[in-house]
C-alpha positions in Angstrom: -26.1 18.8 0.4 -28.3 17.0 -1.6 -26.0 16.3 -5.2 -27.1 14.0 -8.1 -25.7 10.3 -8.3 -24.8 9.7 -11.7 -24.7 6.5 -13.7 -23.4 6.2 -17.4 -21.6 9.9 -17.3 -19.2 9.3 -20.1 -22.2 8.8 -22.2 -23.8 11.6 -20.7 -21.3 14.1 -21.4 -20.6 13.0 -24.4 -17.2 12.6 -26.1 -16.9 15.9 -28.2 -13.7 17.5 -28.7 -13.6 21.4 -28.7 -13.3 22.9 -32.1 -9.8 23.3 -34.3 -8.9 26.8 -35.0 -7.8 26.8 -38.6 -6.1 29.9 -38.4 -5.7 33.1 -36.1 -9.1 35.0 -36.0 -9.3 38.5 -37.5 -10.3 40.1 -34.0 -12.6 37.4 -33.9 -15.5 38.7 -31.1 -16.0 36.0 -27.7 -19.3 36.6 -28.3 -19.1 34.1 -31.4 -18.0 31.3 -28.1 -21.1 28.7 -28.6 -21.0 25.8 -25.9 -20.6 22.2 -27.9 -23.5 20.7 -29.0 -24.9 17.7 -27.3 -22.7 17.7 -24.3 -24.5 18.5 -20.7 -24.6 17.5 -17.2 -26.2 17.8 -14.2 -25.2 20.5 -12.0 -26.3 24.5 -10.8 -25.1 27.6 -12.1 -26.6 29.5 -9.7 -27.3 28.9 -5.7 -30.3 29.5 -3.8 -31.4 32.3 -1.8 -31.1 32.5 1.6 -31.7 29.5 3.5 -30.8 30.6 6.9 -29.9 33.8 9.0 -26.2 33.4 8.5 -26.2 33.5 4.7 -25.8 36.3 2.2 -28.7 38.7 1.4 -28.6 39.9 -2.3 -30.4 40.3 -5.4 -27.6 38.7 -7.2 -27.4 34.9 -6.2 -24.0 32.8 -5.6 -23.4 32.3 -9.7 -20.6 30.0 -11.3 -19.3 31.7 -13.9 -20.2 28.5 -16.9 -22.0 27.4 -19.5 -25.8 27.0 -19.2 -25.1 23.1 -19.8 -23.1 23.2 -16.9 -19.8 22.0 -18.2 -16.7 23.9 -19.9 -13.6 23.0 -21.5 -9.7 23.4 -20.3 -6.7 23.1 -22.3 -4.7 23.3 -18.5 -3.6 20.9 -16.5 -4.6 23.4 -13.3 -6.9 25.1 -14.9 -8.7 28.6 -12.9 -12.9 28.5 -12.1 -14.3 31.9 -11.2 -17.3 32.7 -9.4 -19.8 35.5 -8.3 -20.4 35.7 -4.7 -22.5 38.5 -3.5 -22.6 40.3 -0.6 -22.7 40.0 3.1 -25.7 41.6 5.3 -24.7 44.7 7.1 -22.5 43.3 10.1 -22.6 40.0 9.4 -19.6 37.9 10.0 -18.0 36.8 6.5 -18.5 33.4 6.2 -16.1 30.5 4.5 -16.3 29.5 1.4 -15.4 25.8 0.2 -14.4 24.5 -3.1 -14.2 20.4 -4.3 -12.7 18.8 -7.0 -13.1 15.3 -7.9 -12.7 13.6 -10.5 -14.9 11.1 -12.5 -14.8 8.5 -10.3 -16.2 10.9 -7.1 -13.2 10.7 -5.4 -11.8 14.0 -4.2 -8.4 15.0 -5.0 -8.5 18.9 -4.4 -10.1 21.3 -1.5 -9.5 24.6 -0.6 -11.5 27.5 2.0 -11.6 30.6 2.1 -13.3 33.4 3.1 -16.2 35.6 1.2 -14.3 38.5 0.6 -15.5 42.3 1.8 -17.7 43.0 -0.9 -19.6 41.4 -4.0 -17.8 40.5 -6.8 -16.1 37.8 -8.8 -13.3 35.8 -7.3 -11.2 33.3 -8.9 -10.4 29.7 -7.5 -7.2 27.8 -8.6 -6.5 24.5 -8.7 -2.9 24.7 -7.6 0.4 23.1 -8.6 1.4 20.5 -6.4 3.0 17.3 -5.6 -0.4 16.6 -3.6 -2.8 17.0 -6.7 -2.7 15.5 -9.5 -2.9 17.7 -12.8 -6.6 17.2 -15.1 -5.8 14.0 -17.2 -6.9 15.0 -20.8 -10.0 13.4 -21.9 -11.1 13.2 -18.3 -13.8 14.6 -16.7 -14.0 16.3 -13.1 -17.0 17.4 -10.6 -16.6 20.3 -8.7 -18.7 22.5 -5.9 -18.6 25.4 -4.6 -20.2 26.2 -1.3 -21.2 28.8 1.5 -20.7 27.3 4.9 -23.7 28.7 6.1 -23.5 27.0 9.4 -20.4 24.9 10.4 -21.8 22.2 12.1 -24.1 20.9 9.3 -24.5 21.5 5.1 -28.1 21.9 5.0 -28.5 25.2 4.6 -25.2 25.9 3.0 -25.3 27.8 -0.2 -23.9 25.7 -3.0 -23.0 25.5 -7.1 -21.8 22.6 -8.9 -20.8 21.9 -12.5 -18.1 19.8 -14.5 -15.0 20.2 -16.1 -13.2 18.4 -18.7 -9.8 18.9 -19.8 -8.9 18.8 -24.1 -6.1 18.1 -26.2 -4.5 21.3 -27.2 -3.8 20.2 -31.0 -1.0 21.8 -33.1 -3.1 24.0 -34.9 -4.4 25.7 -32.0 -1.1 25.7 -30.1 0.6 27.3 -33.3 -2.5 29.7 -33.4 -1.7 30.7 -29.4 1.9 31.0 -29.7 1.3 33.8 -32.8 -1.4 35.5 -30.9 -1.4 39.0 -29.0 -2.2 38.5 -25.2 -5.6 40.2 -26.5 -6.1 38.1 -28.9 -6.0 35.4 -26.9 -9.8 35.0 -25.7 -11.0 34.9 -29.1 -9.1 31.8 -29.9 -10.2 29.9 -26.9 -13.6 31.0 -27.3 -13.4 29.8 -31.2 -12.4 26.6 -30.7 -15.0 26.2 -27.5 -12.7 26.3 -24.6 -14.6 28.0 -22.2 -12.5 28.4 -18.5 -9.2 29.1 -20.5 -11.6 32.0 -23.0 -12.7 33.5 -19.4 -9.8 33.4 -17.1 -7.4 35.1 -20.1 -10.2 37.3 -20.2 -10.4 38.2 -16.4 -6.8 38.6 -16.0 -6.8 41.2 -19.0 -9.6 43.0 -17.7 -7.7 43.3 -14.7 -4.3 44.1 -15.7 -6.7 46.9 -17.7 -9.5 47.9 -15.8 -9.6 51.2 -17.9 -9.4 49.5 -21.4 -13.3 49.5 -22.8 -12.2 47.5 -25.4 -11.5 44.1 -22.8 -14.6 45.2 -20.9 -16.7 44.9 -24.4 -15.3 41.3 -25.0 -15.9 40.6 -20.8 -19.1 41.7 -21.1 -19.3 39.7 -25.2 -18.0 36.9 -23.7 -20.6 36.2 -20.4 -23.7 37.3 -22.8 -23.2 34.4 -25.0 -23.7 32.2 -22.1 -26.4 34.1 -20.6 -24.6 35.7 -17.8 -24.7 39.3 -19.1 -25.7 40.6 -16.0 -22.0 40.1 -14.6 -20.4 41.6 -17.0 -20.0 44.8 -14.5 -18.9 43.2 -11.4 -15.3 43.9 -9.9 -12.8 41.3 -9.6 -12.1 40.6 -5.9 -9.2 38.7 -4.5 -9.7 35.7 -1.8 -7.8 34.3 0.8 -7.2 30.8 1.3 -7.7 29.6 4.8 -5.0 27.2 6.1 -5.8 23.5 5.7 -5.3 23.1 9.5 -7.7 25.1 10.6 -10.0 23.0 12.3 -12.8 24.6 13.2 -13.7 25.6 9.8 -13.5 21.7 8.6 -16.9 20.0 7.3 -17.4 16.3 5.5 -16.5 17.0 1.8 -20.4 16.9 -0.3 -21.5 13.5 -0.5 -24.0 11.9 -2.8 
C-alpha cells in the first residue's frame, strides 16, 4: 500500500478547536455541519475500483464515511468510524476487511478484521474499550485505514481508505448543552459545534433504532449531503463480524509508509 510520509503534520492539520454551542439549537438541521476551516490532511475517502479478480465489483466504490478534507472530530475517547463497503460479485468468496489505528507518531496501537458482510451497506468500526488500547488523548491526532484484503499474501491490489482523526475537548457549554438534549436532538449539536464522527454515529444508531422514522432519515440523508456524500444517504446499516486476532491465516504486515 503506497500511503503518504508526512512531515510537519501538527502544522498541517492545524490547531482548530471545534465550535462552542452557545445554547441548545431550535431543531437546528445537520445539514448546517460545515467541516472547520483551514484544517486538512492527506488521505482517501473513497477506494479504487477493482484492481484484481478477488475484489468487489460495484458502481459504488469502498467510501469512508468523512469529511472531504479528510479529517473529523471526536469528543470520545473510543470513538465509532463507519464505512460503505459494497458488494461482492456473484459467488465470490467474502473477503476480510482490516482496520489501523495509529496515532501521530505512526505507531499502531489498534487492529481489528473482519469480514465484508453479505451485502452492500454501511458498517460501523469501533475502537474498543480495553486495557490493550489506549483511549484518543485529547488534542491528539490519529491515522487510520481501512482495507480490502484483496489477496492475502501481498497489499498491492488491496482495496484501501485512509483519513485522520482528532479527538476535542468537550467544554462545559456543550456538555451542559448534551446533557439537556433529546437523544434526537443530539446530531444537531455535534454537527453545530463541528464534531463530525460523534454527529454521524448518534445519527446511525437513531436511524437504526428507527428505520421507519422519515424524520432521522431526512437529517441521515442532511447530514452526508453537506459533506458531499449524498449518495449514501439510502444505504442499509449492516453489522460485521470481528475475526479473532489468532487467526493466522488472515494476518498481513500492518500499512507501512
Amino acid at each position: 500500500m503506497e500511503l503518504v510520509l508526512l512531515t510537519g503534520f501538527s502544522t498541517l492539520l492545524g490547531t482548530l478547536e471545534p465550535k462552542s454551542a452557545h445554547a441548545i439549537p431550535q431543531r437546528l438541521l445537520v445539514a448546517d455541519y460545515e467541516p472547520p476551516v483551514n484544517i486538512s490532511a492527506p488521505g482517501r475517502r473513497e477506494g479504487g475500483g477493482t484492481r484484481g479478480g478477488n475484489c468487489p465489483i460495484a458502481k459504488k466504490p469502498l467510501t469512508a464515511l468523512i469529511p472531504a478534507n479528510n479529517i473529523g472530530f471526536t469528543v470520545a475517547q473510543n470513538p465509532v468510524l463507519l464505512f460503505y463497503l459494497p458488494a461482492m460479485p456473484p459467488q465470490a468468496k467474502p473477503l476480510p476487511v482490516e482496520f489501523v489505528l495509529r496515532d501521530g507518531n505512526e505507531k499502531e496501537i489498534y487492529a481489528t478484521t473482519f469480514m465484508m458482510p453479505g451485502k452492500s451497506g454501511i458498517v460501523s468500526v469501533s475502537v474498543p474499550v480495553s486495557a490493550d488500547v489506549p483511549p484518543l488523548e485529547v488534542g491528539k491526532n490519529y491515522h487510520w485505514f481501512l482495507s480490502i484484503l484483496c489477496n492475502p499474501l501481498e497489499r498491492s491490489p488491496n482495496i484501501f481508505v485512509e483519513g485522520w482523526i482528532r479527538r476535542v475537548p468537550l467544554n462545559a457549554t456543550l456538555n451542559n448543552n448534551l446533557k439537556q438534549a433529546t437523544l434526537k436532538d443530539r446530531p444537531d449539536i455535534y454537527a453545530e459545534a463541528g464534531i463530525w464522527f460523534d454527529a454521524l454515529n448518534t445519527l446511525a444508531a437513531l436511524r437504526q433504532s428507527n428505520p421507519k422514522d422519515s424524520a432521522v432519515s431526512s437529517e441521515w440523508a442532511k447530514l452526508l449531503k453537506a459533506v458531499g456524500l449524498e449518495h449514501m444517504a439510502t444505504e442499509p446499516l449492516v453489522p460485521i463480524s470481528p475475526i479473532p486476532s489468532n487467526n493466522a491465516t488472515l494476518s498481513q504486515p500492518s500499512p507501512k509508509n
